[in-house]
C-alpha positions in Angstrom: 116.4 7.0 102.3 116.7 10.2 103.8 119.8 11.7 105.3 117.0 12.7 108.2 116.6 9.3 108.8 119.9 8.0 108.9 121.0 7.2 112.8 124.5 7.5 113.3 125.0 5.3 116.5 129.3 5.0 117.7 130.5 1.5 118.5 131.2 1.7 122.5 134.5 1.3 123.6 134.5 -2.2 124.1 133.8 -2.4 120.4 130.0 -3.2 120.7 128.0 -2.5 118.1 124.9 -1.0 118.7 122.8 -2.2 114.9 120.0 -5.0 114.9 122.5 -7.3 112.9 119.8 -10.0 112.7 117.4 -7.8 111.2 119.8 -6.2 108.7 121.1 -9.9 107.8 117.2 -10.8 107.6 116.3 -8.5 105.2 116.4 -9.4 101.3 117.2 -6.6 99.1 114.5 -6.0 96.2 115.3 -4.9 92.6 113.3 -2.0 93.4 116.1 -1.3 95.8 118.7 -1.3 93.3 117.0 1.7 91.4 117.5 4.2 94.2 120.4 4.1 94.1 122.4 5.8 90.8 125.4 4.0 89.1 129.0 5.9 89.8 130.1 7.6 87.0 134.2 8.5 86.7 133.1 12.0 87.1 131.4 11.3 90.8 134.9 10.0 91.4 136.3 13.5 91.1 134.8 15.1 93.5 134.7 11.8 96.0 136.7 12.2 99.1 138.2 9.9 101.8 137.0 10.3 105.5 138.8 8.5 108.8 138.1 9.4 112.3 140.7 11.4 113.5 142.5 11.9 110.1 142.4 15.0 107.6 139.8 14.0 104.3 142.0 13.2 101.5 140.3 13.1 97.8 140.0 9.8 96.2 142.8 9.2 93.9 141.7 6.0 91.6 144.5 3.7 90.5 144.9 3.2 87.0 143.1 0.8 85.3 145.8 -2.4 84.0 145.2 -3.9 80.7 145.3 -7.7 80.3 
C-alpha cells in the first residue's frame, strides 16, 4: 500500500473511532499479503524509533535477548 493512500483519521474526543471495524475484522489476510511486507532485520531495529502524541521520539532500545 501506498503512503498516498494511507488515511490518517483522529479518534474524536469521546474516543470514537472513525475505521469500518466490521470490514477490517471481515477481511481475511492472503499469503500473497504476507510477501509485501519484508521480515525485520536487527539492523532495521537501529535506526527504528519510538513515536507518542505529545512526547519527544525516543529510538528503540531492544532488551536483551535471555537464554533458557
Amino acid at each position: 500500500m501506498k503512503e498516498s493512500n494511507v488515511v490518517f483519521s483522529p479518534t474524536s474526543a469521546e474516543g470514537e473511532i472513525h475505521s469500518d471495524l466490521q470490514r477490517v475484522d471481515a477481511h481475511v489476510n492472503q499469503p500473497e499479503e504476507y510477501e509485501e511486507i519484508p521480515e525485520i532485520t536487527e539492523e532495521d531495529l537501529t535506526h527504528a524509533v519510538i513515536k507518542r502524541p505529545g512526547q519527544p521520539d525516543q529510538p528503540f532500545v531492544a532488551k536483551p535477548t535471555q537464554a533458557t
